[in-house]
N, C-alpha and C positions, 0 to 999 in steps of 0.2 A: 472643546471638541478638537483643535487643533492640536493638542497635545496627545488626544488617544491617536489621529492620525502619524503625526513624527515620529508615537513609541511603534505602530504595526509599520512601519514604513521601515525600522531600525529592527525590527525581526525578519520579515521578509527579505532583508537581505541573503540569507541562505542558500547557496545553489543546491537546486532541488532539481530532479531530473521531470521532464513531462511525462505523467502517465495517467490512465482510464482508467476507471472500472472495467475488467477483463482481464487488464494485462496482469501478467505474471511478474511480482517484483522478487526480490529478496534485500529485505533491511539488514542492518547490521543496529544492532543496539549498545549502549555501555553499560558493563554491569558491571558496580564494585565489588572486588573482593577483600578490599581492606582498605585501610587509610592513605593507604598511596600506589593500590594497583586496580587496574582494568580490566576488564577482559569483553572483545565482543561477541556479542551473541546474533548468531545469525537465526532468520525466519522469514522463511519461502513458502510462499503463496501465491492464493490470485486475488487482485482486491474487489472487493462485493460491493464496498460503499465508499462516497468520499460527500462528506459535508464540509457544509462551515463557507466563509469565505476570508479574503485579508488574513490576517492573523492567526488565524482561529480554524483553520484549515484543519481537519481530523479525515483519519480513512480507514477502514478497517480489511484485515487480512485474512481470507482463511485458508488452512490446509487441512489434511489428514494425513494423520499419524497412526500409526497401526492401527488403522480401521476408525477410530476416534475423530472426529472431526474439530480441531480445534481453530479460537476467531479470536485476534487481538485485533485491539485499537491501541493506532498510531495518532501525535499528534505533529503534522506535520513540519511544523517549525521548534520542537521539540530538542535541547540543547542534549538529548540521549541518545537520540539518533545518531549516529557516525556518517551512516550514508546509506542510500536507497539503489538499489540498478533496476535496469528493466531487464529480464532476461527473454522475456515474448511479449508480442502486443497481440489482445486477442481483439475479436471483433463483435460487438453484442449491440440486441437494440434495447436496453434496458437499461435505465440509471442504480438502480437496487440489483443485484443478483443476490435476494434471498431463496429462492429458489432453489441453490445449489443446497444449501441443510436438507437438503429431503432427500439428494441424490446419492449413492453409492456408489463406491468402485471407478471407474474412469470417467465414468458421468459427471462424476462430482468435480473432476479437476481440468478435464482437457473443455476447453473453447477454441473454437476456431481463431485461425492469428486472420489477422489482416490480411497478410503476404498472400497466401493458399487462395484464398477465395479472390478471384477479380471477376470484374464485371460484364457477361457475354454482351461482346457487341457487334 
């Protein structure tokens, strides 16, 4: 058991930026185009799910693309990943946003950020 700890303890080393369910990231991914070149692929979303714990950390992303709504999984300490940003933090009371597959049009993509909304007191 000590050893499955040491190996997720030498993955997690990865700087990973903090982000929710809600917020809006954009990954950058690596994708080969031959034997010795790169190229990254960006994909901008809002994330809906995040599982897993230690190591094993996965999240899944979705957008829509003309009209299409499309949903990858990410895995979070993933050596294809390049790098993750937050570009908005949204604000939701739900750990799943499956929800949003049923929505259309702005419904589907705008969540309230954090910022916007503060608390009347």
């Amino acid at each position: 058991m000590d050893k499955m700890k040491l190996i997720e303890a030498e993955v997690t080393k990865k700087d990973v930026p903090k982000f929710n369910v809600g917020d809006t990231i954009k990954v950058l991914t690596k994708i080969p185009e031959g034997p010795d070149k790169v190229r990254l692929h960006p994909f901008e979303g809002v994330v809906i799910a995040k599982q897993g714990s230690g190591g094993r950390v996965s999240f899944t992303v979705r957008k829509v693309s003309y009209g299409e709504g499309i949903e990858r999984v990410f895995n979070l300490y993933s050596p294809n990943i390049d790098s993750i940003a937050v570009l908005r933090s949204g604000k939701v009371k739900r750990s799943k946003l499956y929800y949003l597959r049923k929505k259309v049009g702005k419904h589907a993509t705008k969540i309230d950020s954090q910022e916007e909304k503060k608390p009347n007191l």
